[in-house]
MIDO-58752 format. One line per 4 residues: number of its first residue (from 1); for each residue x, y, z of C-alpha. Coordinates in Angstrom, 1 decimal. Layout:
! MIDO-58752
NUM	X:Y:Z; ...
//
This chain:
! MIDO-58752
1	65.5:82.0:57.0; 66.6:85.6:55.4; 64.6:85.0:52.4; 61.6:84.4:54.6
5	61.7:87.2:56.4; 62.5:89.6:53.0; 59.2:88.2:51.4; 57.4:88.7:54.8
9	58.3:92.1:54.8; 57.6:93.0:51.8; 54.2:91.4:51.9; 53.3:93.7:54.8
13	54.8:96.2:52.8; 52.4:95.7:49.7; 49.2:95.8:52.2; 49.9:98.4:54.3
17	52.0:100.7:52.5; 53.8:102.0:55.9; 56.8:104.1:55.1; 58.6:102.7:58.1
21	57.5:98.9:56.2; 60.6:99.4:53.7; 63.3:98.7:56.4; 63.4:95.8:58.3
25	66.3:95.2:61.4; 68.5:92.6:63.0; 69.3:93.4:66.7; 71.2:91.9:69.6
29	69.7:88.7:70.7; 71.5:89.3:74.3; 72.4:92.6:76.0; 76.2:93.4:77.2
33	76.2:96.5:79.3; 78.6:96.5:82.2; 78.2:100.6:83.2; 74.6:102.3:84.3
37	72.9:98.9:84.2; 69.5:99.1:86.2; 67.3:96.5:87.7; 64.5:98.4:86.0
41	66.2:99.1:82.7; 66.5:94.6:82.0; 63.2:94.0:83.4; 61.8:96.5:80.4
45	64.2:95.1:78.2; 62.9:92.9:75.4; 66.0:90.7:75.8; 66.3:87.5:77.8
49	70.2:87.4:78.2; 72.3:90.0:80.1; 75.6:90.1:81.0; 76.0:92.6:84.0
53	79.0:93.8:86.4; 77.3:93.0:89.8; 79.1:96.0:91.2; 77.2:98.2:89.0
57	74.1:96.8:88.7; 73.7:95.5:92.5; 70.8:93.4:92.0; 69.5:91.6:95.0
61	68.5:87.8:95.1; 65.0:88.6:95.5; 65.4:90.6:91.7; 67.5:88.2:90.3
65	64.7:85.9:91.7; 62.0:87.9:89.6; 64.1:88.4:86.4; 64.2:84.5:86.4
69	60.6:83.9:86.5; 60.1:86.0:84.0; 62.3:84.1:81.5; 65.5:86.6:82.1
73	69.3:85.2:82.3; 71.3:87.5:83.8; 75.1:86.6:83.9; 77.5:88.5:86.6
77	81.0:89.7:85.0; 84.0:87.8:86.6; 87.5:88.8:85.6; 89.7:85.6:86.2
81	92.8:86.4:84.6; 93.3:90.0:85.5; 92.7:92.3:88.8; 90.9:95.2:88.6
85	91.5:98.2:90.4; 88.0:99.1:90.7; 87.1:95.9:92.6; 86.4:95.7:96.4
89	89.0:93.0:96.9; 91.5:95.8:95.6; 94.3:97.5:97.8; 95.3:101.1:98.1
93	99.1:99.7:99.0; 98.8:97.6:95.8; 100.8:98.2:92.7; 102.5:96.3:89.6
97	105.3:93.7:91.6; 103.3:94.0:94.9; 101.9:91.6:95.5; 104.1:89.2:93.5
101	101.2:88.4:92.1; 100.4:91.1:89.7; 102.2:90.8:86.4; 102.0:93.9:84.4
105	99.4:96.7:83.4; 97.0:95.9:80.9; 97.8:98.0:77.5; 94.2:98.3:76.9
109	92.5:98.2:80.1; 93.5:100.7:82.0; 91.8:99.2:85.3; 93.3:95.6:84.5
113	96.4:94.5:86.3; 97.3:90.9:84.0; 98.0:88.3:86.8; 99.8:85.5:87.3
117	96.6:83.6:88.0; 98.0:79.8:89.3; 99.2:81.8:92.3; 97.3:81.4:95.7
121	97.1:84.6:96.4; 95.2:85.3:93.3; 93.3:82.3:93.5; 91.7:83.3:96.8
125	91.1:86.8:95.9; 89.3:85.5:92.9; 87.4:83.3:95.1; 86.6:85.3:98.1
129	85.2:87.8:95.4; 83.2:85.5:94.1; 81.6:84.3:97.2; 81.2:87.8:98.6
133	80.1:89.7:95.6; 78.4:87.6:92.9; 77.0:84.2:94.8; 74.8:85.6:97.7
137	72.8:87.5:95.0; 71.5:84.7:93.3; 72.6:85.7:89.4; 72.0:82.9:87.1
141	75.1:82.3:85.7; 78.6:83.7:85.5; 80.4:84.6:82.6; 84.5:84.3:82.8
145	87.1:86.7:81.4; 90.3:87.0:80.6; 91.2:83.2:81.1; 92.5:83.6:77.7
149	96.1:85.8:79.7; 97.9:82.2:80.4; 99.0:82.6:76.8; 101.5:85.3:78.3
153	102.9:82.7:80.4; 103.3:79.8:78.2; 107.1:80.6:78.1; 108.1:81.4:81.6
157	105.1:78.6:82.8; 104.6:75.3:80.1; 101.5:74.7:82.0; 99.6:77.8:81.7
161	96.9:76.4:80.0; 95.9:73.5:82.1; 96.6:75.9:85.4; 93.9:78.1:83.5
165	91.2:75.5:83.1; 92.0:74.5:86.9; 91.5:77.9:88.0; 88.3:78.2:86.3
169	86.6:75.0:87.1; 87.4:75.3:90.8; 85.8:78.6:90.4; 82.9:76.6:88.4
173	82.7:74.1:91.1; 82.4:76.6:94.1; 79.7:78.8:92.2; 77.6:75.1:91.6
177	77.8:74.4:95.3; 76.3:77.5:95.7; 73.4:76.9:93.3; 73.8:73.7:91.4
181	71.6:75.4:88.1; 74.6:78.0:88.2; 75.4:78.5:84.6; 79.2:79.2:83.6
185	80.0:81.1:80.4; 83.7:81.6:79.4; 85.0:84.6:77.1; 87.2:84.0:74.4
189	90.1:81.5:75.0; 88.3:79.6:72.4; 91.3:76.9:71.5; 90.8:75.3:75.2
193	87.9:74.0:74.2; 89.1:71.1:72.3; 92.1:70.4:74.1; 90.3:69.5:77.5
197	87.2:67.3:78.4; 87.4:69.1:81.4; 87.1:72.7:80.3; 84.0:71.1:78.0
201	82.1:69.7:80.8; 82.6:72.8:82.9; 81.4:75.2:80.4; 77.6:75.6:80.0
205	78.5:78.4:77.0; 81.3:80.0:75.0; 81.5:84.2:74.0; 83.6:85.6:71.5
209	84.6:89.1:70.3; 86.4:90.0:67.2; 85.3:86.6:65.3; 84.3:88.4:61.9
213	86.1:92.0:62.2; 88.7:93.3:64.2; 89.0:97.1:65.5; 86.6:98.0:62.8
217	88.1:96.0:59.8; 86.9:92.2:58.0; 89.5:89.9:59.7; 91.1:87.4:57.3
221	89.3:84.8:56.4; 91.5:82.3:57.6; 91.3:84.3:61.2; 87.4:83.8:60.5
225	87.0:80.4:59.7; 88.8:78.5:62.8; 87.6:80.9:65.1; 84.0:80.2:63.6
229	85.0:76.7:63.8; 85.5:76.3:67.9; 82.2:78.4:68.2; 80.5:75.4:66.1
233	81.8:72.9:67.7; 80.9:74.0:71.1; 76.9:74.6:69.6; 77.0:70.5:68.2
237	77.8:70.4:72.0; 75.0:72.2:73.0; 76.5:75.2:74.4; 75.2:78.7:73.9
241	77.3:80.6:71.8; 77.3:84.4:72.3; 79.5:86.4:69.5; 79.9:89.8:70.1
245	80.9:93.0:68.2; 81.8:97.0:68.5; 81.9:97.8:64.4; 79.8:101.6:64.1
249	78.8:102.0:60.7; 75.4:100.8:59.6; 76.8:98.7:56.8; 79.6:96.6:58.9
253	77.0:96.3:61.4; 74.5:94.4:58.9; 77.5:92.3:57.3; 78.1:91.4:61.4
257	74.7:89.9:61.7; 74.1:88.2:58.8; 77.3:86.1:58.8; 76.8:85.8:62.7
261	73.0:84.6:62.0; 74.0:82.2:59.4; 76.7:80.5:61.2; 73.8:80.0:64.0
265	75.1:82.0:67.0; 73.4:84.7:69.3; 74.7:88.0:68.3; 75.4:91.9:69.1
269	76.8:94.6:68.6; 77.8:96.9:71.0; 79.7:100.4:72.0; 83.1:99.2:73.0
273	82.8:101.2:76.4; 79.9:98.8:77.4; 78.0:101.7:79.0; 74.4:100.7:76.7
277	74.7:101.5:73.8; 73.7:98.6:71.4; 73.5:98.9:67.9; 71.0:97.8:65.1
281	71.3:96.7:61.4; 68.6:98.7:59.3; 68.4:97.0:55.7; 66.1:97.8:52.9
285	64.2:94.5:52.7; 66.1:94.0:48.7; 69.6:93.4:50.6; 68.1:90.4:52.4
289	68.4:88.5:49.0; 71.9:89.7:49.0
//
């Protein structure tokens, strides 16, 4: 497909002699953008996917209603395996021990409170969320995050994992009552995939970060290769695969894409704040052959 494109390009090239002919681009195939996110900004968007936080955006059901006619996904952000301060089911009283239910700070995150998630206080925080804040608005689908956090438990809890996948498709299960064409997309926590039929059937897609590179660095190539190998086995299934990115310069940006393209997955590369910023590859059309 690469080699198509270079000799397309530089056929165009050749007859029109346009300056701007002798660079060609990959770009994101979906749009991640969870800050300043507009109902006007994704319906002149190019894209067809979007992956929004539905407190920021605050699209009704009569726009989500509109985007979908037009051939637009839009996705509403759901953080299952951390609390967020900035969330309307949040406390003022609230703090790391109290409730019980909320584990430790996020290192990274400086909103995120990790949980212990197989709680039922948690649970129907999550849920009553959900219901309140993402169903009556008619998004398409849903994407999960943070389900990958029952790791952290594994020791104190032996079944994280399946009390995970539980959590997740009751979650599934309430948002298909709501709309039965809801479609569910899970972030990371790639190795429950083949451990559970259940987590399979429940999951319409799969998204991954850090597949080929890793806080601006080419990840092993060990580190590659099974991660690249869940992702595949979840597109035999028919599942969208979404892979995304946050490398800056031009040149890791290109190597991104075209290992993401060739592996067959829907790609992008964003800014790791998620405020809109997404970034291009711009190649000479010679390093297609490459």
């Amino acid at each position: 497909m690469n080699t198509v494109v270079a000799v397309c390009v530089l056929a165009v090239c050749v007859l029109s002699a346009a300056v701007e002919c002798r660079k060609t681009r990959y770009h994101a195939q979906f749009v991640l953008q969870l800050t300043n996110q507009t109902f006007q900004s994704i319906l002149r968007s190019p894209e067809l996917m979007f992956i929004v936080d539905p407190d920021d955006v605050q699209l009704t059901r009569d726009q989500n209603a509109l985007l979908r006619g037009l051939g637009k996904t839009v996705f509403a952000y759901l953080s299952v395996g951390e609390a967020e301060t900035v969330r309307p089911y949040w406390q003022d009283s609230w703090r790391v021990g109290a409730p019980s239910f909320l584990s430790r700070q996020d290192e990274k995150y400086a909103n995120g409170i990790i949980v212990e998630f197989w709680r039922p206080e948690w649970q129907a925080a999550v849920m009553h969320y959900m219901s309140s804040n993402i169903l009556p608005f008619g998004y398409s689908g849903i994407l999960m995050d943070y389900l990958g956090k029952y790791q952290e438990f594994l020791t104190v809890r032996p079944t994280a994992a399946e009390d995970m996948i539980n959590l997740a498709a009751a979650l599934a299960n309430m948002a298909r009552i709501s709309n039965p064409a809801m479609l569910i997309v899970t972030q990371d926590a790639l190795e429950l995939y083949p451990i559970s039929e259940q987590y399979r059937m429940m999951v319409d897609g799969v998204s991954a970060e850090d597949v080929y590179f890793q806080d601006g660095k080419v990840r092993r190539s060990g580190e590659t290769k099974s991660k690249v190998e869940l992702l595949k086995r979840a597109a035999l299934d028919k599942k969208v695969v979404l892979v995304e990115e946050y490398v800056e310069k031009n040149r890791s940006v290109c190597e991104f894409y075209k290992k993401c393209a060739m592996d067959g997955f829907m790609c992008g590369v964003f800014g790791a704040d998620l405020v809109g910023v997404t970034r291009d590859c711009v190649m000479e059309p010679s390093a297609l052959f490459a």
